[in-house]
N, C-alpha and C positions, 0 to 999 in steps of 0.2 A: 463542385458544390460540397461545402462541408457535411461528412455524414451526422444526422441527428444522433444523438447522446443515448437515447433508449435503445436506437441500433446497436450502437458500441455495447450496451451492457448490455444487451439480447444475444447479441454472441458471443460472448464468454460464456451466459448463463447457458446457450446450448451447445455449443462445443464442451465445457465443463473443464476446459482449461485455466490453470491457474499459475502453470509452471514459466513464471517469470525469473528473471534472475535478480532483482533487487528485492527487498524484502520487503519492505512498504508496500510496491504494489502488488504481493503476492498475497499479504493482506487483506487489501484492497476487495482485491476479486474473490480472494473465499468469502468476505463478505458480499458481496455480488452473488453468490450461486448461495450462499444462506437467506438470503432476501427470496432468490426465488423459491428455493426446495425445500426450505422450511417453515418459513412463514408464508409463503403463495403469494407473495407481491409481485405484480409484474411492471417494468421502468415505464411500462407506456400510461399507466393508469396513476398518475401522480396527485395523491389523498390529501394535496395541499398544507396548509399550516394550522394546526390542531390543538385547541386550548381546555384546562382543566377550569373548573369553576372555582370560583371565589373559597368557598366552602372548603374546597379537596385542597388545594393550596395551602389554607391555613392549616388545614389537617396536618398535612404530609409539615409546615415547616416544625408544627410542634412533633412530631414523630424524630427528626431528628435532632429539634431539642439542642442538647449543650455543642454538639458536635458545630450546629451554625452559629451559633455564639463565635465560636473560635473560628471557624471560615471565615469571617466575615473581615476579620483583621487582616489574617494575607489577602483575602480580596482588596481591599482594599488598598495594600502595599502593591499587590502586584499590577491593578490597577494603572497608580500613576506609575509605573515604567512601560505601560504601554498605551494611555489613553492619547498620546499626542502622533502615533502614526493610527489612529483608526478605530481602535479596538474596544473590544465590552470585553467584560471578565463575568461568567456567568457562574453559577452553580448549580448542579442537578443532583436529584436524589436516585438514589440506584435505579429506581423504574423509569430515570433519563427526564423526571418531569423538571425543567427550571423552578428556582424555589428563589434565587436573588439574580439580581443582573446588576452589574456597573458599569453606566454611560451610554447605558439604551433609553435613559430617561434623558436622555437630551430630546432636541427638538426636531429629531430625520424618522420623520416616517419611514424613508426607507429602511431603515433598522428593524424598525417595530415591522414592517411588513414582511419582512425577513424569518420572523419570528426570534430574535435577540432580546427577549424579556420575559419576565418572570411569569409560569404560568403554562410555558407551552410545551408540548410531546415532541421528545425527542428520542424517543423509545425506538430503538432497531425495529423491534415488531413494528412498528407502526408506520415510518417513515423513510426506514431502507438505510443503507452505510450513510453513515454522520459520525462527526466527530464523538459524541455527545454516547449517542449507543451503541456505535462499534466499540467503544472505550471500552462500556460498561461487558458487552459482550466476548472480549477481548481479555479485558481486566490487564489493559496495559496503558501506557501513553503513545498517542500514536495524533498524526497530523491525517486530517480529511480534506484534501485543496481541491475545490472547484469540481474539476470533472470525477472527482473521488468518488462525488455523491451518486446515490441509486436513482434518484431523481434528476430530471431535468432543472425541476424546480428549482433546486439550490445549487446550482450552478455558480452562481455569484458570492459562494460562501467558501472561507478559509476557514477551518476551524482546527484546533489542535488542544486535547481533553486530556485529563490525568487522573487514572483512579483515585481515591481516597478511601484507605482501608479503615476500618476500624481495629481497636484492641488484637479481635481475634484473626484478623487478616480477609474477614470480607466486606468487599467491596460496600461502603456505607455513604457515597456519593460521590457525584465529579466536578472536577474544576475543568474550565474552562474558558478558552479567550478566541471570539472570534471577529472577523470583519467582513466587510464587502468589499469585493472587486479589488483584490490583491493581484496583481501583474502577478508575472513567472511562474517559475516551476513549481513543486512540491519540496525540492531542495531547498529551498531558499525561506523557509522556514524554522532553520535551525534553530535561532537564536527563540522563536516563540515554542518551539518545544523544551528549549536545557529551562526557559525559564518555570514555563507550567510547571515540569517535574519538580524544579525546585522549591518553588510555592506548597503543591503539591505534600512535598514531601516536610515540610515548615508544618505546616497545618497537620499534617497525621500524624508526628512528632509531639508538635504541642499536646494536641487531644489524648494522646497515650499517655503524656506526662502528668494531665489531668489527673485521666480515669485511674490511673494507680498510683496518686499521691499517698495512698497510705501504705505504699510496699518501700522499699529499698528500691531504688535506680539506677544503677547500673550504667551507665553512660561508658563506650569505648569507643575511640576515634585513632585514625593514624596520626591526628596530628596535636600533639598536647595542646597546641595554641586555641583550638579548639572543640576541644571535648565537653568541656563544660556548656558549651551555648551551641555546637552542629556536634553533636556527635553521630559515628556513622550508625553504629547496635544503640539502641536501647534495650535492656532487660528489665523487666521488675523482679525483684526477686520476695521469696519468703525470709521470715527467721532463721529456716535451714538451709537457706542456700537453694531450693528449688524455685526452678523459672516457672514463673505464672503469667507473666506474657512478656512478649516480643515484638518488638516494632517491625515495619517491615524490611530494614534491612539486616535486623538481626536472623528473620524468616528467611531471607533468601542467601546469607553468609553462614549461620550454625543449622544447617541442614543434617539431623542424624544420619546414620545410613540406610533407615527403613524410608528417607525422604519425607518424613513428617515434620510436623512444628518441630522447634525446641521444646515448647513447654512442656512441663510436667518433667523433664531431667534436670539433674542436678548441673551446676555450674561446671564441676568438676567434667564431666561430659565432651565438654567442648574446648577448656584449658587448663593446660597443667599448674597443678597446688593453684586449681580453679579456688578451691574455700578459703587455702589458708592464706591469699592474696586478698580477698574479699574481704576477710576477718580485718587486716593490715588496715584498707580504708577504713574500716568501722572504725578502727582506734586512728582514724587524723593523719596516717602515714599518706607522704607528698611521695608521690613520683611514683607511683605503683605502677608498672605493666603488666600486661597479661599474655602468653603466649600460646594459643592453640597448638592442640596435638598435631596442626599440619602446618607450625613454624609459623604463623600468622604472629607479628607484634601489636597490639594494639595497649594506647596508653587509657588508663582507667580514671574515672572519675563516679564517687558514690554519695546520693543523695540521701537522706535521712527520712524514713515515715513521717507524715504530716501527725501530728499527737493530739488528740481531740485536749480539749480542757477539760477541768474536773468535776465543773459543774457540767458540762454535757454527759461525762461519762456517770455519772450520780443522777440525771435526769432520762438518759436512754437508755433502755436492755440492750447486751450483747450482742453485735449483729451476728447472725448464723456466718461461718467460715467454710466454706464450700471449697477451698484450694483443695482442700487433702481427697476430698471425694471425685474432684475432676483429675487428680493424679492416679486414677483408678486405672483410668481405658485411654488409647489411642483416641482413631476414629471409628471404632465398632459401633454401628448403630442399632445393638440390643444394649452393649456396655452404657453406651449414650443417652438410650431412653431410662434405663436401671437409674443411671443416676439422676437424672434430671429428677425422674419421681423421690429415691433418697434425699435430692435437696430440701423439696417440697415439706416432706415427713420427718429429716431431721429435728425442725423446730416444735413440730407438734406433741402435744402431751398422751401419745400413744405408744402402746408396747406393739412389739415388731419380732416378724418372725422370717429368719434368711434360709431361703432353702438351693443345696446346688451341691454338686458333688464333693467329696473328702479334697479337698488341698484346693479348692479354687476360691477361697479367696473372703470365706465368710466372716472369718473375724480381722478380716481387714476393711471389712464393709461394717463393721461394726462401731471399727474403731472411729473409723472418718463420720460415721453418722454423731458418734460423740461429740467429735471435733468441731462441726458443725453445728451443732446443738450450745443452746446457753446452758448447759450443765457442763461445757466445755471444762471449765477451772474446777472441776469436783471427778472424786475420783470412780476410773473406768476400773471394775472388775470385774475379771472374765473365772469363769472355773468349764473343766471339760465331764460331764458327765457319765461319759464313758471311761474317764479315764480315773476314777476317785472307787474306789470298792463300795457297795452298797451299804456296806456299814456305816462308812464316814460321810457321806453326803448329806444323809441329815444336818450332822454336829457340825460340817462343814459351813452348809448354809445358813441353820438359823443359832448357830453355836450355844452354849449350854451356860448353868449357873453353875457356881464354885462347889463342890463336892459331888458333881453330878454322879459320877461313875469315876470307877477307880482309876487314876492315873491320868483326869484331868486335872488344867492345869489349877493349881492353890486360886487365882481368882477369876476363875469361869475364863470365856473367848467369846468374844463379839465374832460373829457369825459372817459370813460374806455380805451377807444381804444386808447387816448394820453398815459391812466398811463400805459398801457403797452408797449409802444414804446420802441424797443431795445429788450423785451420778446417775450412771446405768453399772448397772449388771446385765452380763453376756454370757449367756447358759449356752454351752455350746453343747450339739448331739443330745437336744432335750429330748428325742426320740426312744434314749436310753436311760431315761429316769425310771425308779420301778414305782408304780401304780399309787401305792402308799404314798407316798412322797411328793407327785401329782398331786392328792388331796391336799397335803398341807398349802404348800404353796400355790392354790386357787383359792387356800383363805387368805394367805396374806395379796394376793393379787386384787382381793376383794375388799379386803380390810383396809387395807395399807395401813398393816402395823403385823411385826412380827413376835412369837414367843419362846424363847431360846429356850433347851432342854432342860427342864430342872426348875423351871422358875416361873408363877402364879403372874405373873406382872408383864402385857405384852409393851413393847417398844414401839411407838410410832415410826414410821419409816416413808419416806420418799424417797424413789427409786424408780427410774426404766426401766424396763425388764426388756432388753432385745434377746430373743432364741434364734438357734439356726438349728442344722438337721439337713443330713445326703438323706434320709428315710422318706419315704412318703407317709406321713401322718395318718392320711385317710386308711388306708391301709391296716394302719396300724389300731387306729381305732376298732374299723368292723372285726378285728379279731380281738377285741376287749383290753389290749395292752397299754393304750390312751386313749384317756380322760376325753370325751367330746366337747365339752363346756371348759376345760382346761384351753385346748385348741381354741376355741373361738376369743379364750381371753388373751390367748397371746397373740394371734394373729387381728390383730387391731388393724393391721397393714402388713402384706405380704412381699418379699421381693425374691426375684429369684436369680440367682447367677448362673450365667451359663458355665457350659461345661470349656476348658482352653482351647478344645478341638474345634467347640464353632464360634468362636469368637475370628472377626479378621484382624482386631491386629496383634495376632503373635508377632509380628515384627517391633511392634513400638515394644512391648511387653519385654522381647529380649533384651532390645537397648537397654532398657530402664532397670532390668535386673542385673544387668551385666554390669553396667553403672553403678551402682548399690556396693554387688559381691566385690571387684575390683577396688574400691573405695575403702572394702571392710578391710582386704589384704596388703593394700599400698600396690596394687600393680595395673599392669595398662590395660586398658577395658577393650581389649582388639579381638573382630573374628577373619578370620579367614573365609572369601567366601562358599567354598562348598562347605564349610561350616555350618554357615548361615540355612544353608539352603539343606542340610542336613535338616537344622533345626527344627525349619518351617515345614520338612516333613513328616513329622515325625505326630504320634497320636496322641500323645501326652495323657495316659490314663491317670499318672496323677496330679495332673493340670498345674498350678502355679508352682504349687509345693516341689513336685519334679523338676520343673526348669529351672526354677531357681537352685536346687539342689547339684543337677549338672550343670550348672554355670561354675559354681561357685568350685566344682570335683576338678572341670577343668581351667578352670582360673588357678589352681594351686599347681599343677601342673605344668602349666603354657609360659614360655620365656619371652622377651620385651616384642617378639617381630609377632604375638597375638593367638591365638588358640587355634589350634590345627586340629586335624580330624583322629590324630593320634592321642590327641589330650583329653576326647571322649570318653565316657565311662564304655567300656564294651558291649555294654546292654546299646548305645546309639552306635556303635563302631564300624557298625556293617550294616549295610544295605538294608532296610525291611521295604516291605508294598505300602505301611503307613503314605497317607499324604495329605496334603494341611486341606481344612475342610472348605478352601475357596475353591480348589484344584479338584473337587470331587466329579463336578460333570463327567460326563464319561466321553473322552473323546472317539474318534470314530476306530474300525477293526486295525487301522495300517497303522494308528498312533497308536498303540500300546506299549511300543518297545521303543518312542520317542525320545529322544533327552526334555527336558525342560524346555530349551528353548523352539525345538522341533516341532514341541508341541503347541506352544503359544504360538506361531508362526503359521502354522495350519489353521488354528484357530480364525486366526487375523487373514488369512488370506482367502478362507471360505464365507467373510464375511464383508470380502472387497474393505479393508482395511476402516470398518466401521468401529469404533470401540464403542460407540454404547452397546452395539447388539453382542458384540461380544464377552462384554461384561455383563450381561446378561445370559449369555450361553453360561460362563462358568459360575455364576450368583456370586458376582464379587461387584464392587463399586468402581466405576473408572478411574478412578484415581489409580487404587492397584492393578490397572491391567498397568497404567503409563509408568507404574512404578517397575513393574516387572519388565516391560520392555528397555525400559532405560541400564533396569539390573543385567539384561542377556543380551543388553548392544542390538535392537533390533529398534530400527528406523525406517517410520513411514515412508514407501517411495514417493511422495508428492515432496519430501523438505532434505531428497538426495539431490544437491546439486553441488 
């Protein structure tokens, strides 16, 4: 007698073996022991076929909005290449809820009993390995046949799902084609998996080429024939040449070396005379290719910004430009939230005060909030306060009339605060303004209007005023040195930068500067990796301004095979105890004289190779522990075979 289906998957869940040697159903079954040990489902208790209301449906389809606009076309393409052996083509939205179905609206109840229509939970949590929410949980393409399922229930069901990523690479719904009562094996499914991917991969193509009509497109394929209509990368780029997003095949071929997106680096990053190849398309040049730093040929094809009309542009304000602010951080999620709120407050008509150590990054946070701001086209001037003698700061900022004092100029000087009228001004180290000088400038902060030296008649003026300051303010104030009421008028909104030691990603941070400095000198952007790993150790007291500083000491240095640990400035040249602030846990007495990887290994095997708790022992995000293991060749024994 054949054994029941919940037995089979009863023991796998308690034996906790998974070690198959095909891949598919190794899958399989880690979804199998995720059904039971983290969601607490068990195969004998099967929760049936489960529907959302009328209401939640319409909700969720406008939630994804334009994205099923454009689904709806390959659904339907993909569709008729398989409604005549069986099948529906469904779509679900990332929480696995169906949102369309094609050819469940026929007249087979058994379909619709199935649950093959729009409306119903297909959410792993909810109903165990399926095509539908293993996908989503997976975040791959992968085929669920018959005895696949956690359920008995669906038994009768072939299903084979394919993520659909959005812009930034997560998971923003799935496609999906399935049927009843398909003979054979799991094998024999080929051709409905190459197809789904390829739909798949149609429809998240299209949707990118949407969402970034107003960038440059970048299109690279191996095969000229067609570049223009499949190509494999998509890019968007900016005016300068940096990537502001990536399709998914460009995510998973220009992978930097800290294994993050591409975006946010320059083109040059990933192919050589990456700009001045690009530049070529801009001017109409046929036949352009591109060659990656690791000998990759790919033929190029570039698409032009969509250009608003003139009467729109004369009817709408500037949209706020957020590129240059999200070029800031990696995936640090203090960098992340910083700017998320900077987005917000760029456009508002508030002065802004950046507080975070000397060299991290404050009037680079100034500058992006300009950029971002509809004062964008009007000009940004910055002055350092500490760095102007208390003399000339005054004359500096609100500048004087013609014969003020001896040995100005024959017709007075417009003052900073005139040249940036219609901009911002960026007072930097406002902590070191002397007292006096505070007073003036809380009238013109008040007034908005300034009166240059020497002259009865003030200036109207419109202007931001964003400050920064390493000082604590308060601080400063209870010892009488600043203005209290000054402070409050500058801090309209506050932000603060961390320091580079606790930020996690010094690794994007390096790329990206490495990028830059090589760029500025014509040479190859390469590290070596105890380099690297130097790098990331290291405590960086003067945060951005130091790194970049040493990049750029040993970029002049380093010959084409990449920067060695002799190219360092001597201050990194040698060993110190610094170590990068994700690494701070303290590991236990016997790891202290660990290597790197001895120690991640310990880590990981004190913790039965769990990475979330282990990325929680070191306060890092699981991404970096898998980045780390992939960087010191260390492989989970469940996927040694």
């Amino acid at each position: 007698m054949t054994q029941p289906h919940s037995e089979t998957v009863r023991q796998v869940i308690d034996s906790g073996q998974v070690a198959v040697r095909e891949s598919s159903e190794r899958l399989i079954r880690e979804s199998w022991l995720r059904c039971a040990r983290e969601y607490g489902l068990q195969p004998e208790h099967n929760p049936g076929i489960r529907d959302v209301s009328a209401t939640d449906l319409h909700e969720r389809r406008e939630r994804v909005g334009e994205y099923l606009d454009i689904a709806r076309t390959g659904m339907d393409q993909l569709y008729g290449h398989i409604a005549g052996q069986g099948y529906v083509t469904m779509l679900a939205d990332s929480d696995g809820i169906t949102l369309e179905c094609r050819g469940g609206e026929r007249a087979d109840p058994a379909l619709k009993a199935a649950g093959l229509r729009a409306g119903t939970i297909w959410g792993e949590t909810v109903v165990g390995t399926n095509g539908i929410g293993t996908c989503i949980a997976e975040q791959r393409t992968l085929t669920c046949h018959r005895t696949d399922h956690f359920y008995a229930g669906n038994l009768d069901l072939s299903c084979t799902a394919a993520p659909l990523h959005d812009p930034y690479g997560r998971v923003a719904a799935v496609l999906d084609i399935s049927a009843l009562s398909v003979p054979g094996a799991r094998e024999g499914q080929h051709l409905a998996w190459h197809l789904t991917s390829l739909y798949a991969r149609l429809i998240e193509d299209s949707y990118f080429s949407h969402h970034f009509r107003d960038h440059w497109l970048l299109r690279l394929g191996r095969s000229a024939a067609f570049v223009d209509s499949h190509a494999d990368l998509i890019l968007a780029l900016d005016e300068d040449g940096t990537i502001v997003g990536a399709n998914t095949g460009a995510r998973l071929t220009l992978q930097p070396p800290s294994g993050q997106s591409p975006v946010g680096h320059g083109i040059g990053a990933f192919f050589r005379d990456g700009n001045a190849r690009v530049h070529a398309l801009k001017q109409d040049h046929d036949g352009v290719r591109l060659r990656s730093w690791s000998d990759a040929t790919f033929h190029a094809a570039l698409s032009q910004p969509r250009r608003p009309s003139k009467s729109t542009t004369r009817r709408l304000p500037a949209p706020a430009r957020t590129g240059t602010l999200q070029a800031m951080a990696g995936n640090d999620a203090t960098m992340q939230r910083l700017i998320a709120q900077a987005a917000r407050l760029a456009g508002k008509p508030i002065d802004l005060l950046i507080q975070g150590e000397t060299g991290s990054g404050k009037e680079v946070l100034a500058r992006a909030l300009h950029a971002a701001s509809s004062r964008s086209s009007a000009p940004f001037v910055a002055i350092n306060c500490a760095a102007l003698p208390e003399s000339l700061i005054e004359s500096e900022l609100f500048g004087y009339a013609p014969g003020t004092f001896t040995g100005a100029r024959q017709h007075g000087m417009k003052g900073l605060l005139q040249q940036a009228h219609g901009g911002t001004l960026f007072l930097d180290e406002i902590g070191d303004m002397p007292v006096a000088l505070q007073t003036r400038l809380l009238r013109v902060l008040a007034e908005r209007e300034v009166l240059p030296l020497g002259s009865d008649t003030p200036v109207a003026l419109d202007v931001r005023v964003i400050t920064a300051t390493h000082r604590d303010l308060t601080t400063l104030i209870a010892a009488g040195t600043f203005r209290e009421d000054l402070y409050y008028r500058l801090a309209g909104g506050t932000l603060s930068l961390p320091a580079l030691r606790q930020r996690s990603d010094v690794d994007w941070l390096i790329d990206r500067l490495l990028e830059s400095e090589a760029g500025a000198l014509g040479c190859c952007a390469r590290l070596k990796p105890d380099v690297r790993e130097r790098l990331l150790a290291h405590d960086w007291p003067g945060n951005i301004r130091e790194l970049r500083n040493v990049l750029r000491f040993a970029l002049a240095l380093a010959d084409d095979d990449g920067i060695e640990m002799a190219d360092l400035p001597a201050s990194l040249a040698t060993t110190d105890t610094a170590v990068a602030p994700e690494e701070r846990a303290a590991p236990p007495a016997d790891e202290q004289t660990a290597t790197p990887r001895e120690h991640l290994l310990a880590h990981l095997r004190k913790r039965d190779w769990n990475i979330a708790q282990v990325a929680r022992d070191l306060s890092v995000a699981r991404s970096t522990v898998y980045r780390r293991m992939a960087r010191l060749q260390i492989v989970d024994p469940k996927y040694r075979h």
